[in-house]
C-alpha positions in Angstrom: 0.0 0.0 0.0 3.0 2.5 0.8 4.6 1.9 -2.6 1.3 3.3 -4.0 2.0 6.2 -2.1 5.4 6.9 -3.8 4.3 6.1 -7.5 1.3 8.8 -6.7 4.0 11.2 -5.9 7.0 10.4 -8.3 3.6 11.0 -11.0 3.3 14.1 -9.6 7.1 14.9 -9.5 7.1 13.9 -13.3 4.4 15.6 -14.3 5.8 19.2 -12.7 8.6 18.5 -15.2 7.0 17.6 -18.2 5.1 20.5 -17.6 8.2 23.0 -17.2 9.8 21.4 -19.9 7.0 22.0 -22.1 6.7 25.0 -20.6 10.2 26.5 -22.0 10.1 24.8 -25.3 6.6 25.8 -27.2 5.8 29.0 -27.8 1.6 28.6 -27.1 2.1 25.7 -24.0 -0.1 24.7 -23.0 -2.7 24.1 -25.8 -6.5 23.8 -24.5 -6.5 20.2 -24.7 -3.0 19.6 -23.1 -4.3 21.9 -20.4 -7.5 19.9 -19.7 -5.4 16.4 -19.7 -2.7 18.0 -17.4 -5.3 19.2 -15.4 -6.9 15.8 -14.7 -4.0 14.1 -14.4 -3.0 16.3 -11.8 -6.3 16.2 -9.9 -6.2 12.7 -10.0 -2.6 11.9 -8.5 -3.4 14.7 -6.1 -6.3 13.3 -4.8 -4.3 9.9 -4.6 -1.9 10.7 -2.6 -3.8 12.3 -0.2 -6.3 9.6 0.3 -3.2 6.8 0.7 -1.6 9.1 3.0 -4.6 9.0 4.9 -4.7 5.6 4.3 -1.3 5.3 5.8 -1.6 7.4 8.7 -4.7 5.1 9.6 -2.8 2.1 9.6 0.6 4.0 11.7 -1.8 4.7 14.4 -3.2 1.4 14.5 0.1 -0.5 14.6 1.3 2.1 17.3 -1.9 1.2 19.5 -0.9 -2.2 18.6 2.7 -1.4 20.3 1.4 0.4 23.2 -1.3 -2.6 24.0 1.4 -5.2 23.4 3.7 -3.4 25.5 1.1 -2.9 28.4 1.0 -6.7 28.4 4.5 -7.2 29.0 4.5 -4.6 31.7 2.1 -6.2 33.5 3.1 -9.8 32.8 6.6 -8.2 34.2 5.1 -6.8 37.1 2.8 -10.2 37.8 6.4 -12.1 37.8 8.0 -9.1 40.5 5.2 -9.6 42.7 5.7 -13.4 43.2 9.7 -12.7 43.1 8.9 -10.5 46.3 6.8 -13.0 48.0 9.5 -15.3 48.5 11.9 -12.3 49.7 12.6 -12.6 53.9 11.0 -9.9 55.6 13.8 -9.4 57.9 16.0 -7.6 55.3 16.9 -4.0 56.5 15.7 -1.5 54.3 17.9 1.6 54.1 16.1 5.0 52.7 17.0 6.0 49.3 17.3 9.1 47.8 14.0 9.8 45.8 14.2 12.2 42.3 10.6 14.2 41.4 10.2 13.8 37.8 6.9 14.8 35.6 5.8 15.8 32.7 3.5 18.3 30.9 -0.3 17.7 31.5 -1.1 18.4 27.8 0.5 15.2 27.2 3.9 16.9 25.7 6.5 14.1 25.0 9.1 15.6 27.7 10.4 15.6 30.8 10.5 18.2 33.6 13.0 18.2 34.5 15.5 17.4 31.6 19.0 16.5 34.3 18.5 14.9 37.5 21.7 15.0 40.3 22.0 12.6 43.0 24.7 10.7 45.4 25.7 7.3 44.4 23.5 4.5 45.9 20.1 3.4 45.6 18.6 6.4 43.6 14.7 6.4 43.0 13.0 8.3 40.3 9.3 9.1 41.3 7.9 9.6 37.8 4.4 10.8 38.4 2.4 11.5 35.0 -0.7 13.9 35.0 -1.7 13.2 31.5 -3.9 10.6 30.1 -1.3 9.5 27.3 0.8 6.5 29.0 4.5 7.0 29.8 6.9 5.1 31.9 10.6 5.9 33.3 13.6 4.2 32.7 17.4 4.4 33.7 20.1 3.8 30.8 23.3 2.8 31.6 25.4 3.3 28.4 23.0 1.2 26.1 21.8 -1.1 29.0 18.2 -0.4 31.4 19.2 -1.0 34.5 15.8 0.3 36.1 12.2 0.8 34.5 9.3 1.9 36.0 5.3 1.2 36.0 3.7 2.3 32.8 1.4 5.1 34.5 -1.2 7.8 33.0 -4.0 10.2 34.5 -1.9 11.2 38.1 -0.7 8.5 38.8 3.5 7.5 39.4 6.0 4.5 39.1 8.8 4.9 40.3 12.0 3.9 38.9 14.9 2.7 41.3 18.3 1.9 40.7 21.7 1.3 42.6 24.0 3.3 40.8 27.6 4.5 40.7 29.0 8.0 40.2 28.7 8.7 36.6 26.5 9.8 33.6 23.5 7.8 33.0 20.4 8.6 31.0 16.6 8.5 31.8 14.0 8.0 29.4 10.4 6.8 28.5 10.8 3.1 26.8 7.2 4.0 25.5 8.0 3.0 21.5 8.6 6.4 20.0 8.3 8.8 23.0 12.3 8.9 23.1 12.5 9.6 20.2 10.5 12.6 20.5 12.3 13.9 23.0 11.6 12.5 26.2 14.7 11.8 27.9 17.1 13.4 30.4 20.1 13.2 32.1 21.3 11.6 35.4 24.3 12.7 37.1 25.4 10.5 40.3 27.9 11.9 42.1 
């Protein structure tokens, strides 16, 4: 379907030069009937292209929602497999505070992070992502080109929290939501 697409436009593209070069070479261009013809031909690949970019836009925001659902599987399939992981954990472990990071995002649903660098002392860092918007974003912490920490998939208010034991260094945090980095919506961690 999206090699229909590009023949609609390379017609167009051709037609624009058949058109110049006819343009510069005859004397009375365009004749009446060459007009009429061009005309149509140009209606007609216009109105192509449009309707398969519709088309195509239609069927990018269906395999996107496809994505997002297959990813909110995961996530909870993940979580379902934490929860019984903790279960089996001794309850007589020491837990030592760690040092929590707010982190947001616009309500409007704006693919960024507020704020864009984070600073915290090495050791257990959490990042308390909390997302007022209804789209669905998540948190994660990068350490050169491995997660090391990913938070709940959250929308609407609510937070998940990311947390992470972590050396001094550079490390990046970003939503693993497909595209959303992409977009923008990552930031830097500096541990100290």
């Amino acid at each position: 379907m999206s090699a229909l697409f590009y023949v609609f436009g390379l017609g167009l593209t051709l037609m624009a030069i058949i058109l110049a070069f006819g343009g510069m070479r005859m004397e009375n261009f365009p004749s009446r009937p060459i007009l009429l013809g061009g005309l149509a031909v140009m209606s007609f690949l216009v109105v192509g292209s449009a309707a398969f970019a519709v088309v195509l836009s239609r069927e990018e925001h269906e395999i996107r929602e496809d994505e997002i659902a297959e990813y909110r599987a995961e996530q909870e399939e993940a979580a379902e497999e934490g929860e019984a992981s903790e279960e089996e954990v001794p309850s007589n472990i020491e837990t030592v505070e760690a040092e929590a990071l707010d982190l947001t995002s616009p309500e409007a649903g704006d693919l960024i992070f507020e704020p864009t660098q984070l600073e915290a002392e090495a050791g257990e860092i959490i990042i308390d992502y909390t997302n007022p918007s209804p789209v669905p974003h998540n948190v994660a912490i990068e350490d050169g080109s491995e997660t090391v920490a990913q938070g709940e998939t959250v929308s609407g208010g609510e937070s998940g929290p990311a947390t992470a034991e972590l050396e001094p260094g550079e490390y990046e945090y970003y939503c693993s939501i497909p595209s959303h980095r992409e977009a923008g919506m990552e930031g830097t961690l500096t541990v100290k």
